[in-house]
C-alpha positions in Angstrom: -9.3 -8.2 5.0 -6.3 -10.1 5.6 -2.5 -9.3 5.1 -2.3 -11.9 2.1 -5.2 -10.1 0.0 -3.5 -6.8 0.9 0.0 -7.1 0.0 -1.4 -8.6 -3.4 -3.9 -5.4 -4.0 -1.0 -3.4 -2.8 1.4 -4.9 -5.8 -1.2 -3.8 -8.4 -0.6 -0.5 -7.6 2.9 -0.7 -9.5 3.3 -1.8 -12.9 7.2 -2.4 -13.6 7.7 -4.1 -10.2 7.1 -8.1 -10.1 4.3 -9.0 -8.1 7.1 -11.9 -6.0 8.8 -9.0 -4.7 5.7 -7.8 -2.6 5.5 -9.3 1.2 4.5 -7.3 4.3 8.2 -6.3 5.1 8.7 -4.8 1.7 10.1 -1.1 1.9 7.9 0.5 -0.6 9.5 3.6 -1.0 12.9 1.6 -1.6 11.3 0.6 -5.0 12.7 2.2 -8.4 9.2 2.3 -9.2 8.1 4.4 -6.4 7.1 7.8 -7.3 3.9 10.5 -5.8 1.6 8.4 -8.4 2.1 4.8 -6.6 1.5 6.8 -3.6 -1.5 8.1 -5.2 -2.9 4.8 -6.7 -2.8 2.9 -2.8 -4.6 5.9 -1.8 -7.1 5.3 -4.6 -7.2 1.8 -4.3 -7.7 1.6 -0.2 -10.4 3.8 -0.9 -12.0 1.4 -3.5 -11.0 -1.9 -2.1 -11.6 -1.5 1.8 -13.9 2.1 1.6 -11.5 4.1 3.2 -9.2 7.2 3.0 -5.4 7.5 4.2 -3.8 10.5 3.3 -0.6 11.2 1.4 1.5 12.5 4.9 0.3 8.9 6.2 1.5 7.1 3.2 4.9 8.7 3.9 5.2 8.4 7.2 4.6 4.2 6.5 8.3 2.3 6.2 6.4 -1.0 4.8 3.6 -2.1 3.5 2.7 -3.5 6.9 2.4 -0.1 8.4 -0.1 0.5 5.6 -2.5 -2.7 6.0 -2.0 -1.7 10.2 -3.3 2.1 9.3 -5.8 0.7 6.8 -6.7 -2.0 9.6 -7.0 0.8 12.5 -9.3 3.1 10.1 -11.9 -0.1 9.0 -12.4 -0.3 13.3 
């Protein structure tokens, strides 16, 4: 996994929000588009796409999308 092929499976997670907008500094929770079911669909797809499981109170307690490829990073060991 690298930070490249994450921020791009993170951007699929939102629908409304253009895909150029999505780097690793990216304040996710700043979007218009964020809402509980973004939150739920990175959950769903770190599960899927790397085979683990972050929580909701992890999601929030991430500022970027960084945070969340460092978490998801951590978890794979």
């Amino acid at each position: 996994m690298n930070i490249d092929q994450f921020v791009s499976d993170f951007a699929e997670c939102f629908d409304d929000t253009e895909a150029e907008v999505f780097t690793p500094t990216l304040k996710f929770k700043e979007l218009e588009e964020w809402s509980s079911l973004q939150g739920l669909a990175i959950i769903a797809m770190c599960r899927k796409s790397y085979g683990i499981r972050i929580s909701g109170a992890e999601i929030q307690e991430a500022d970027t999308i960084q945070d969340v490829y460092a978490l998801v990073s951590e978890k794979l060991g």
